[in-house]
C-alpha positions in Angstrom: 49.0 100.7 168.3 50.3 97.4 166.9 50.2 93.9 167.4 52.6 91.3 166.5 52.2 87.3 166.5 54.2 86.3 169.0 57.4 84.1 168.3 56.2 80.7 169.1 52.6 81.4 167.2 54.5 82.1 164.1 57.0 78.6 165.0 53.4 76.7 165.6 52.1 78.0 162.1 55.1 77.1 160.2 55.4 73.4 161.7 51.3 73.0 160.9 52.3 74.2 157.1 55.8 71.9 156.9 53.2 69.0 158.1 50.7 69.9 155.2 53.1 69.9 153.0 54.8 67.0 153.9 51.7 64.7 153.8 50.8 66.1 150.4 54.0 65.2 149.0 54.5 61.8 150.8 50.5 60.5 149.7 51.6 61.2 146.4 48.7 63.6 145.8 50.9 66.3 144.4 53.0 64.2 142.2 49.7 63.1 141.1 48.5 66.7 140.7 51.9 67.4 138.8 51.4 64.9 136.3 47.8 66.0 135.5 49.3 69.5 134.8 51.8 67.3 132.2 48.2 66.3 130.5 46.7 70.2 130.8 49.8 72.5 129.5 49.6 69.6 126.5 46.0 70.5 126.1 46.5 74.2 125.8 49.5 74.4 124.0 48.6 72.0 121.5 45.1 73.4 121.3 42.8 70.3 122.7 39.7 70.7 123.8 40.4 70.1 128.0 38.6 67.5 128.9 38.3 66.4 133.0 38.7 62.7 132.1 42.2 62.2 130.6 43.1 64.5 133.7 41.5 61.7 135.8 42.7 59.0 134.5 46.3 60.4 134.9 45.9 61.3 138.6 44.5 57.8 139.3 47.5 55.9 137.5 49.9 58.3 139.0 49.0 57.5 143.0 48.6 53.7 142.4 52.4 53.6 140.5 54.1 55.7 142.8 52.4 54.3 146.1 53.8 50.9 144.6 57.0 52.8 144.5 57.0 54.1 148.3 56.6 50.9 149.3 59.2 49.0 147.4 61.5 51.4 148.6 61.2 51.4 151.5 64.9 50.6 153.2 66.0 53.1 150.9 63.6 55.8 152.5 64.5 55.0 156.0 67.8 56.4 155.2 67.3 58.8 152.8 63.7 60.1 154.0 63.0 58.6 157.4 59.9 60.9 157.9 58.8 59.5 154.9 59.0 55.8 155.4 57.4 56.4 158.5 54.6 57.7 157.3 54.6 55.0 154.1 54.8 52.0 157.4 51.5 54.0 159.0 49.3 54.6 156.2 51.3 53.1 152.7 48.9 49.9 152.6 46.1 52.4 153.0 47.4 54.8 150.4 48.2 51.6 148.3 44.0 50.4 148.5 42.8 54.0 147.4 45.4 54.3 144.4 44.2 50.8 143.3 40.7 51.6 143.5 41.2 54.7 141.9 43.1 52.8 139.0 40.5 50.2 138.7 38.2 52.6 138.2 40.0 54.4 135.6 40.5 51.6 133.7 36.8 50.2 134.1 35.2 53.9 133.0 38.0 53.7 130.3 36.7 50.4 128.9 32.9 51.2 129.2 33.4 54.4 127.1 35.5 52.7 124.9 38.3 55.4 125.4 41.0 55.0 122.4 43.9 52.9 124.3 42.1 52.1 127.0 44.2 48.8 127.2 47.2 51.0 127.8 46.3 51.9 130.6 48.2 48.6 131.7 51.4 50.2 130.8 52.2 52.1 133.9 51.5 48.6 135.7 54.3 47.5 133.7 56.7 50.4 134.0 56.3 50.1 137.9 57.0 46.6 138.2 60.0 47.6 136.0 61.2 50.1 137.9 60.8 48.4 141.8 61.3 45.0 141.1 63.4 44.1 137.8 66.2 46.5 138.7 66.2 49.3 136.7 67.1 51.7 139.2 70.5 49.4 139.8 71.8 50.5 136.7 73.5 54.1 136.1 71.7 56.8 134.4 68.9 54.3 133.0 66.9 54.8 135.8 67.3 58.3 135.1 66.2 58.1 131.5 63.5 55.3 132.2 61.6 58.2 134.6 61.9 60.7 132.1 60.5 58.6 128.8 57.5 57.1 131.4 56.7 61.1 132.3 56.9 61.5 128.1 54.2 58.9 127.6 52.0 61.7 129.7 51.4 64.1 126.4 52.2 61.1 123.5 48.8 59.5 125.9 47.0 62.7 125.3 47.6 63.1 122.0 46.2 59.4 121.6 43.1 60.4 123.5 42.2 63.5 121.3 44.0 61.4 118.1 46.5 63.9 117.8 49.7 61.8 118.6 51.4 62.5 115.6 51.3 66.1 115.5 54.7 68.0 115.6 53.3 70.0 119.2 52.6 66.5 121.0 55.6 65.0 120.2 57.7 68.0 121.0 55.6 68.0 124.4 56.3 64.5 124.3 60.5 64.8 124.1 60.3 67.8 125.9 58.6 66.9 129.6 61.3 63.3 128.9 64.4 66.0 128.8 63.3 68.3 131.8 61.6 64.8 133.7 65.4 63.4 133.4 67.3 66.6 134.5 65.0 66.3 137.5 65.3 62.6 138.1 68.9 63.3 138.4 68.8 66.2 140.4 66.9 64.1 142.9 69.7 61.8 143.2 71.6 64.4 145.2 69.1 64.0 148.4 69.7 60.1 147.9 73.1 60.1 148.1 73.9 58.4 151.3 70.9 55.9 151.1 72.1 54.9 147.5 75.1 54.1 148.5 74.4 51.8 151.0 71.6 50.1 148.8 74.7 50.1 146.0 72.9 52.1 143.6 75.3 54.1 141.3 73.8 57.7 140.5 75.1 61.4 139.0 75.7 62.4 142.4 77.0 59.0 143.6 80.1 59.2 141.2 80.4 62.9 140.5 79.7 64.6 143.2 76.6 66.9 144.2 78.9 70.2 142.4 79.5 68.2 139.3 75.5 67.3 139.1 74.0 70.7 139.7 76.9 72.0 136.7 76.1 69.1 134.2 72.2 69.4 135.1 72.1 73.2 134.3 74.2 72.6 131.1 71.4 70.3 129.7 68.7 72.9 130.9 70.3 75.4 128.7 70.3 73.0 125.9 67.1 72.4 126.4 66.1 76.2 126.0 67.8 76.8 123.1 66.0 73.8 121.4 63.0 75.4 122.4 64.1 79.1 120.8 65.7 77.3 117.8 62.5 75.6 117.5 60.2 78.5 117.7 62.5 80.7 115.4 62.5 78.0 112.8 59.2 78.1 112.4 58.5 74.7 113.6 56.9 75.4 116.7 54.4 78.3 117.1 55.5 81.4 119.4 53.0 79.9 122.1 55.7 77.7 122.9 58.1 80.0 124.1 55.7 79.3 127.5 57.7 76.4 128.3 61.0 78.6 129.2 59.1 79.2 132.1 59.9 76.0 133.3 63.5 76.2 132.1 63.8 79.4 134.6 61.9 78.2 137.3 64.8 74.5 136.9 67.5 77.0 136.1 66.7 78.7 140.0 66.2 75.4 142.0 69.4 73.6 140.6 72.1 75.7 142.6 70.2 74.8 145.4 70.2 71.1 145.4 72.1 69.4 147.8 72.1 66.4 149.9 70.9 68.1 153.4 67.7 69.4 151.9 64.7 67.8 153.0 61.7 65.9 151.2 59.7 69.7 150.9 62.2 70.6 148.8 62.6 67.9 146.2 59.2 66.8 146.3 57.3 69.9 146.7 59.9 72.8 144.9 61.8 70.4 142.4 58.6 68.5 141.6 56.4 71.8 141.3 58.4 72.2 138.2 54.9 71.4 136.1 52.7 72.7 138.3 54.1 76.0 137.5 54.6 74.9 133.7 50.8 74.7 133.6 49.5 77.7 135.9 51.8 79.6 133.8 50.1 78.6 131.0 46.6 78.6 132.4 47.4 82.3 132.9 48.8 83.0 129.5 45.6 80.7 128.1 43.1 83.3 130.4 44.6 86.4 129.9 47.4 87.1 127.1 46.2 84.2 124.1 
């Protein structure tokens, strides 16, 4: 004899899972979580010892900046993710008190060590106030590239911590997360479309069209690969690194996908995953193959 869960159960179960999801995406805890797996696939694949706080401070910096960000775009959002700005009206000034506190923090446990660079822990202040309230997301393609150099500052940062910045695997982590953090940036553009419009903000999608992104965004993805193997087979890079065409796959699979109807899950949760992968793949590789 068999049982099955009845139609609506399985309806109920879904919507309580979409809900989950959404709240972690819009309270910025797994963007925060994605950019602390920036900080750990540098750790392993550059061979630093992992250490918990860099991995704090990161996730503390990363709610306060992009909390700031909800909230300055907020119009925007009530086109482009209404469920969203609802949510950032109900609970952003909350969300907005425990990312500052959590930054605060960060910076004060920073200073009392005396981490190296604590004082750049200012930085993403500055990028955020750059990127909500100068302009830089007016301007075509720069806001693009501006997202993908502040995600590069995530392994350059580590490198600093451990005093390995200079070293050929944190500065290829370095360009590397800025080339895929781009790609993404403009794949996000596509959900935006209609909102950017309206707001006058030329994107990719804006002036190409979502086709034309999703062709010109996997063309850079397979650059980016074959960087990676030219890299590896020129000796320059150690065979380890061949870990990071995980991520190129896992891009190269959610780019024909991308288009304007898809919801937040999907670009915040699948396209931003994209690290959380990078570094569970790793982790895996780390536990069981190294």
């Amino acid at each position: 004899m068999t049982t099955s869960v009845p139609a609506n159960g399985i309806e109920r179960w879904r919507s309580s899972v979409a809900r989950a999801l959404e709240l972690l995406v819009h309270s910025n805890l797994f963007i925060s979580l994605a950019t602390m797996s920036v900080v750990l696939t540098t750790m392993l694949l550059a061979g630093l010892p992992v250490d918990p706080l860099p991995l704090f401070f990161v996730f503390a910096v990363t709610m306060f900046v992009y909390t700031i960000n909800r909230l300055t775009d907020l119009a925007e959002d009530e086109t482009n993710v209404p469920r969203r700005a609802a949510l950032t009206r109900q609970y952003g000034h909350l969300w907005l008190a425990a990312g500052t506190c959590l930054y605060l923090i960060a910076i004060a446990i920073a200073v009392f060590l005396g981490v190296p660079g604590a004082g750049y822990m200012l930085i993403p202040l500055v990028v955020a106030l750059l990127y909500s309230t100068v302009g830089i997301k007016q301007l075509f393609l720069v806001k693009n590239c501006f997202v993908g150099l502040a995600w590069g500052l995530l392994p350059a940062g580590a490198g600093y911590y451990y005093r390995e910045l200079w070293t050929t695997d944190v500065l290829f982590l370095a360009g590397y997360v800025a080339a895929m953090i781009t790609i993404a940036a403009v794949i996000f553009d596509i959900k935006d479309i209609e909102g950017d419009r309206e707001e006058g903000i030329a994107t990719v999608p804006n002036v190409f069209g979502p086709r034309r992104t999703r062709i010109v965004t996997q063309s850079a993805n397979a650059v980016v690969a074959v960087a990676v193997i030219a890299l590896v087979a020129s000796g320059v890079l150690s065979s380890a690194f061949l870990a990071v065409l995980a991520m190129n796959g896992y891009v190269a699979l959610y780019i024909p996908f991308a288009k304007p109807e898809y919801g937040p899950l999907y670009y915040g949760f699948v396209v931003d995953g994209e690290h959380v992968f990078l570094a569970a793949v790793v982790c895996a590789l780390e536990l069981f193959v190294w």
